[in-house]
C-alpha positions, 0 to 999 in steps of 0.5 A: 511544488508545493508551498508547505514544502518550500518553508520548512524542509527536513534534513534528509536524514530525517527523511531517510528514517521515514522511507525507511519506517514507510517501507517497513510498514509497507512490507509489514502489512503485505508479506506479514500480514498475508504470511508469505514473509513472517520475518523480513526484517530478521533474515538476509533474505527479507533485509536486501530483497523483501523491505527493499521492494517494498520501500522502493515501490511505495517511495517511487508510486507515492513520489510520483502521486506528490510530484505530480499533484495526483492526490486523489482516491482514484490516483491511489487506486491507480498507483497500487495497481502499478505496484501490485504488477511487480508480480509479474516481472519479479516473482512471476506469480501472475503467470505461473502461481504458486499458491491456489492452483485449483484457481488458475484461469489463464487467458494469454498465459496470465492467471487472472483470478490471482491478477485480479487479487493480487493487482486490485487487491491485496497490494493496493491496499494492504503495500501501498494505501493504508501503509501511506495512510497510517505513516501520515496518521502517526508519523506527520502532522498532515491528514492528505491520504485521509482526505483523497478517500470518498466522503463515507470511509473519510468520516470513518478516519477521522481523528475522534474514531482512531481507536475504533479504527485501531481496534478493527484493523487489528482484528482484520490483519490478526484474522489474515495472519493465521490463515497460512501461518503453520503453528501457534509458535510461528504466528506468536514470534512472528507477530510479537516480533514485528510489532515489538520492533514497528511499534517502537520505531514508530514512538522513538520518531514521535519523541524525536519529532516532537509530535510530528512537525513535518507533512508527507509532501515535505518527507516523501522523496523530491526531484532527485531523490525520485530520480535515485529511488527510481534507478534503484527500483529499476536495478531489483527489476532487473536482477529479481526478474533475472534471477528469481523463476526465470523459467516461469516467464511467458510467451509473447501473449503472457508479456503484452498482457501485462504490458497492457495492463502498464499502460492502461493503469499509467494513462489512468494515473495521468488521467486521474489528475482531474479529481485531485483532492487539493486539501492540505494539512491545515485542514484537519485538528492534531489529535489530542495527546496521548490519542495516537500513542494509545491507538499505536499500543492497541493495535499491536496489542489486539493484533497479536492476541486475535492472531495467537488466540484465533489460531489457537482455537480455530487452527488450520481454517484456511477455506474461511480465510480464503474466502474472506481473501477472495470476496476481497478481489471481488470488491476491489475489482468493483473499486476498480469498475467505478474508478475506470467509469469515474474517469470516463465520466469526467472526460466527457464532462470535460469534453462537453465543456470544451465543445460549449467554450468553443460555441461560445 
């Protein structure tokens, strides 16, 4: 555990609003964003099954990753795989989709095409790494996830360009909100809705906080509550993967599949150990005031002009969409290729070391 930990750790309920801001963003960024759930935190079903799988997942991954000293570029990548696979137990989609049926490829009854987008994709970034990245940035006072990313996209997060970023992340995620929302009206409510309420859960933690004096090492769940949010995670498994399309469940080819899809990206998360990034929050200069509130207030601001104003003008461009979506799943699967190779690389280094200590 680490040191920062052990000198000053918060009150739990004060963690518990964190999990639950995490988890908002979370769901905010993959179901909004993406469409597929344009208000999860105003109906029953977004409140007990959409927030609620989302907040688990991202607690226990990111648990795991705190736990386990895993913080690393690769370890996140890893980590938001192992989300992104929900996809097969719960909703079912990576072996009988719902959406893109001209796409479906099967290969031992698992769509790949939407495996490839949806597990090396869309969840890893969008539900589980930049959802971590922007809790730290706005929620803590330390900067880890910004240092576990690769030396050219850590320069571009840093501090002095948090507006820049604000701005283009807006840009991107109001691009992705029109493409599958149906009208004007739909994409207005739901855009100003959910960033009216994130935005200002978000400032209320900051007053409460005074300017965030806490780390995301001493927020994120301990031993026992890894354990709890763990059980509970394993508890939507089983009733969601009961209850929801129990009909779209494969053969035996379809289930060892994505089992071997579970075991390849947990063997890499424990293998990613060895490119742990180590640095911690006394590393990086608190942003001048007012910095984080301003990037806070723009983005919800570009972000619900360019949605409203793109689907006003363009409407239903959907092909344009889909095509940005798909170029997508085809850089994180390069992601994923230098990932994988990364740590064939290291395991030899650190076999040929083991072979010359011996000699020596």
């Amino acid at each position: 555990m680490d040191s920062e930990q052990r000198i000053s750790s918060p009150p739990l309920r004060l963690k518990l609003e964190f999990w639950l801001l995490l988890g908002m963003l979370s769901t905010a960024f993959a179901e909004v964003v993406s469409g597929s759930s344009p208000f999860p935190f105003f109906t029953p079903w977004g409140v007990i099954v959409v927030a609620p799988l989302y907040t688990l997942h991202i607690l226990v991954l990111a648990g795991i990753l705190n736990r386990f000293r895993l913080w690393s570029w690769q370890g996140l990548c890893f980590a938001g795989a192992l989300f992104g696979l929900y996809e097969a137990y719960i909703t079912k989609v990576l072996w009988e989709p719902t959406w893109c049926p001209e796409l479906i490829a099967k290969v031992w009854d698992v769509s790949w095409p939407h495996t490839i987008l949806l597990v090396l994709w869309w969840h890893p970034l969008m539900a589980f790494i930049l959802p971590l990245a922007i809790a730290e940035t706005l929620l803590t006072k330390s900067r880890r996830i910004v240092h576990c990313l690769p030396r050219g996209l850590r320069a571009l997060a840093m501090r002095h360009q948090v507006s820049f970023l604000a701005v283009l992340l807006a840009v991107a995620c109001g691009l992705a909100t029109t493409a599958p929302a149906p009208s004007v009206p739909l994409v207005m409510l739901s855009t100003a809705a959910n960033s009216t309420l994130l935005v200002g859960l978000i400032l209320l933690w900051r007053h409460k906080t005074r300017g965030c004096e806490y780390t995301l090492s001493q927020l994120l769940p301990g031993d026992r509550g890894l354990i709890v949010s763990t059980a509970l995670l394993f508890f939507l498994y089983a009733v969601t993967g009961a209850a929801l399309r129990p009909e779209a469940f494969p053969s035996a080819k379809g289930h060892l599949a994505i089992a071997a899809l579970y075991v390849l990206f947990i063997l890499a998360l424990i293998r990613s150990r060895h490119f742990t990034c180590g640095l911690e929050h006394t590393d990086v200069i608190p942003a001048p005031p007012g910095t984080i509130t301003r990037a806070i207030l723009t983005f919800a601001a570009v972000y619900i002009g360019v949605a409203i104003g793109v689907k006003g003008v363009l409407g239903p461009a959907s092909i344009l969409f889909a095509l940005i979506h798909w170029a997508g799943a085809l850089l994180g699967l390069g992601v994923y290729v230098y990932a994988f190779h990364s740590l064939r690389r290291t395991q030899s280094h650190l076999t040929r070391n083991d072979v010359e200590a011996h000699a020596g």
